[in-house]
C-alpha positions in Angstrom: 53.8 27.1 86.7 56.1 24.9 84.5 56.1 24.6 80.9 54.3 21.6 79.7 55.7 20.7 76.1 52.5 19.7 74.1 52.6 18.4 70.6 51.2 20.7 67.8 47.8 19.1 66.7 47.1 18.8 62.8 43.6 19.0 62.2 42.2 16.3 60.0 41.8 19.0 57.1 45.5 19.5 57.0 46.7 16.1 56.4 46.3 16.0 52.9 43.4 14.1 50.9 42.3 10.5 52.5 42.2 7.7 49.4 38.6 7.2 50.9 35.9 6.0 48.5 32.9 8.5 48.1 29.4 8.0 50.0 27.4 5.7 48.0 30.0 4.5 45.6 32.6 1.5 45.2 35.9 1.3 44.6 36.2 0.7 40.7 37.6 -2.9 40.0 39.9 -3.6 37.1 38.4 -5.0 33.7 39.9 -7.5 32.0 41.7 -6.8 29.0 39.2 -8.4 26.3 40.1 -11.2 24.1 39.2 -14.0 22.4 36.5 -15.5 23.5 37.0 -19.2 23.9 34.6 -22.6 23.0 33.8 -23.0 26.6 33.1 -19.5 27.1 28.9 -19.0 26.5 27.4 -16.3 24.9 25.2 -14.4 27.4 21.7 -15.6 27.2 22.9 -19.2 25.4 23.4 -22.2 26.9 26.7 -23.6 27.8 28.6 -26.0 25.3 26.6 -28.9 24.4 25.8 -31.6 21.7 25.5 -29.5 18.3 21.5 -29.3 17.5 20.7 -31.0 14.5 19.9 -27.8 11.4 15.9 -27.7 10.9 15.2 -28.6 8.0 14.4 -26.0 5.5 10.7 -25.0 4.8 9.2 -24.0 1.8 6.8 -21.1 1.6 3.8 -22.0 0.0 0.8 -19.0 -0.7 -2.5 -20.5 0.2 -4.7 -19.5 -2.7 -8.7 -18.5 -2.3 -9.0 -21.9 -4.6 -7.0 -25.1 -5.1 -4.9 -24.3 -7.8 -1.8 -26.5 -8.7 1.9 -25.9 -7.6 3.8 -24.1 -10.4 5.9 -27.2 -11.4 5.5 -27.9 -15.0 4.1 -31.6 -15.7 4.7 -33.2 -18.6 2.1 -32.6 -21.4 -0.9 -34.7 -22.0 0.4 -35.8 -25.1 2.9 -37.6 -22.8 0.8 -39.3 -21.2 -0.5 -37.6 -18.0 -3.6 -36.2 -18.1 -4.4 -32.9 -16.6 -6.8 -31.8 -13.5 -10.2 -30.6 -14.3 -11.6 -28.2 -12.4 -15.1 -26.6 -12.9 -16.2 -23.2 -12.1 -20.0 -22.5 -12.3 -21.1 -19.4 -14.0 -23.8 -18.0 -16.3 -22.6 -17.0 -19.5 -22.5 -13.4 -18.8 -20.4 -14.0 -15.9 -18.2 -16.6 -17.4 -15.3 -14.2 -18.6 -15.2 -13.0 -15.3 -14.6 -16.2 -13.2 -12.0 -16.5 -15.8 -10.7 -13.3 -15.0 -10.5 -14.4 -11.3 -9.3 -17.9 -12.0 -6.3 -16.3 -14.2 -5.8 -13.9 -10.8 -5.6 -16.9 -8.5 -3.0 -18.7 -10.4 -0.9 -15.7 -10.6 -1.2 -15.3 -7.0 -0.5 -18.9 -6.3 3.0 -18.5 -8.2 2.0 -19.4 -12.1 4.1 -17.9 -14.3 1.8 -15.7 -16.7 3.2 -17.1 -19.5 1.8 -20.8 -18.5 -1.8 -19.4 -18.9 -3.8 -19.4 -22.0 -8.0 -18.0 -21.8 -10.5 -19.3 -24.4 -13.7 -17.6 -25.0 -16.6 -19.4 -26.4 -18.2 -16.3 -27.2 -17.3 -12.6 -27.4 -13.6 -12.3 -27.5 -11.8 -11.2 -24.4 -11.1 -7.3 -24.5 -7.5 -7.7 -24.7 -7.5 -9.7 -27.5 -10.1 -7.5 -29.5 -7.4 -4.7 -28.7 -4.7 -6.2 -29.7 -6.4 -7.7 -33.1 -7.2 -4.5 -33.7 -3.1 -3.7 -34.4 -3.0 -6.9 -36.8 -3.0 -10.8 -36.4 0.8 -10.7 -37.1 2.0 -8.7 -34.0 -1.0 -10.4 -31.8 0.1 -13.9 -32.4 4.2 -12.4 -32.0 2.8 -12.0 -28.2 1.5 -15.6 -28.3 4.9 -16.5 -29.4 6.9 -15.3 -27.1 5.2 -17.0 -24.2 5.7 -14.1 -21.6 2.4 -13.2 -21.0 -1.2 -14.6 -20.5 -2.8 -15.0 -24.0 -6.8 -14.6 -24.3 -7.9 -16.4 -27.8 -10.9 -17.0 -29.1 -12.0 -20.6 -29.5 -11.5 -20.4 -33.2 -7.9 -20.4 -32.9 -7.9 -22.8 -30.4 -6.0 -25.0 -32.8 -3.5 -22.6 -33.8 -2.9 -21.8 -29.8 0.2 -24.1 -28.3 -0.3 -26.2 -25.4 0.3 -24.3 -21.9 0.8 -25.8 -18.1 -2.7 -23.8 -17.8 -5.9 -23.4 -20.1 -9.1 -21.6 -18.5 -12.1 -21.5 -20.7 -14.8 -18.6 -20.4 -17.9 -20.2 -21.7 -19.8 -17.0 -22.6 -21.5 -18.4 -25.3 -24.6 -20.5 -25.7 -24.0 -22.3 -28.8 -23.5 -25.9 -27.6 -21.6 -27.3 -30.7 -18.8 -24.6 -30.1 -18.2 -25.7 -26.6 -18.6 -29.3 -27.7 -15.6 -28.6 -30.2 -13.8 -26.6 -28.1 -13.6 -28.6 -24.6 -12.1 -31.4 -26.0 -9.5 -29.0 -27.7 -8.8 -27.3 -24.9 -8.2 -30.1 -22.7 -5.1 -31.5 -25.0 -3.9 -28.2 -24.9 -3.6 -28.0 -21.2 -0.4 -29.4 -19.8 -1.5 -29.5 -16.1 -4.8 -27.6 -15.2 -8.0 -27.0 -17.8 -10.1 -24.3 -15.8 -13.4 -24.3 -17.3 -15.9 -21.3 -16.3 -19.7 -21.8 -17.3 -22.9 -24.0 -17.2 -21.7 -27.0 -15.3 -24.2 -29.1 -17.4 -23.1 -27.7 -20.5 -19.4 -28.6 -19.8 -19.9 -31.8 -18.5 -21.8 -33.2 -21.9 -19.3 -31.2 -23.9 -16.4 -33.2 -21.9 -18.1 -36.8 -22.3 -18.0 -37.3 -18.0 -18.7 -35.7 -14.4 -15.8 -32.4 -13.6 
């Protein structure tokens, strides 16, 4: 039987590796080298190029108060000419110093600086004032002074007291004459706002008209 010549058969495994992607995977593709990003170019998840929006105009954060209260621009003072807003709290004498109280919390709340606030009391003198009597009229009207703070008064020295954005008056007293004298006082004292805590009808003889 003759010789058949037959060529030598590589098998597949011998014919070195096959520049085949793996099952379930692509090719990789070339990135880009990055740049700069031109005008035209979007930012992902913004509109293309357009008109330029108009800026919104800028808002003002106002804090809504449990009560009107005024905004904490200082007016002029009544001796100017303007006259300032009334408002009327009602309370019984023994609670007057503490719608005060709460009145003087609003306002700081609201944005008043505490050094616009003065508190008169018709009657028994606020606790922080007997306090700081107690160290001497010199360093307690030194804190009236420097304007920094609230001041609490009593309606004695209502005349001595300088004119503030802000007066609230406790009425806690029931002598009628006092708060006669003192209303009136009070009211040229206040540059913007007289707060005035008590017996509406009491406060509305002592002021001459209807809060």
């Amino acid at each position: 039987m003759p010789l058949i010549s037959e060529e030598p058969q590589i098998p597949e495994s011998a014919q070195g590796p096959r520049v085949t992607p793996a099952a379930g995977r692509t090719a990789p593709t070339p990135r880009p080298v990055p740049g700069p990003r031109s005008a035209a170019t979007p930012r992902p998840g913004r509109p293309g190029p357009g008109p330029a929006r108009p800026a919104p105009p800028a808002q003002r954060a106002h804090p809504a108060p449990a009560a009107p209260v005024p905004a904490p621009a200082r007016p002029k003072p009544t001796e100017n000419g303007s006259a300032p807003q009334i408002q009327l709290i009602p309370a019984p004498a023994a609670g007057a110093l503490d719608a005060a109280e709460e009145a003087v919390d609003l306002l700081l709340e609201s944005g008043r600086a505490p050094g616009d606030i003065l508190v008169l009391t018709t009657g028994e003198q606020h606790p922080w004032a007997a306090h700081e009597l107690s160290f001497g009229e010199a360093a307690y009207w030194a804190q009236h002074d420097a304007g920094d703070d609230v001041f609490f008064a009593d309606v004695s020295a209502a005349d001595r007291a300088a004119s503030r954005p802000v007066v609230v008056v406790a009425v806690n007293g029931d002598a009628d004459r006092t708060v006669a004298r003192t209303l009136p006082v009070a009211r040229d004292r206040a540059g913007a706002l007289l707060i005035v805590c008590g017996d509406p009808q009491t406060i509305n003889s002592a002021l001459g008209a209807g809060v």
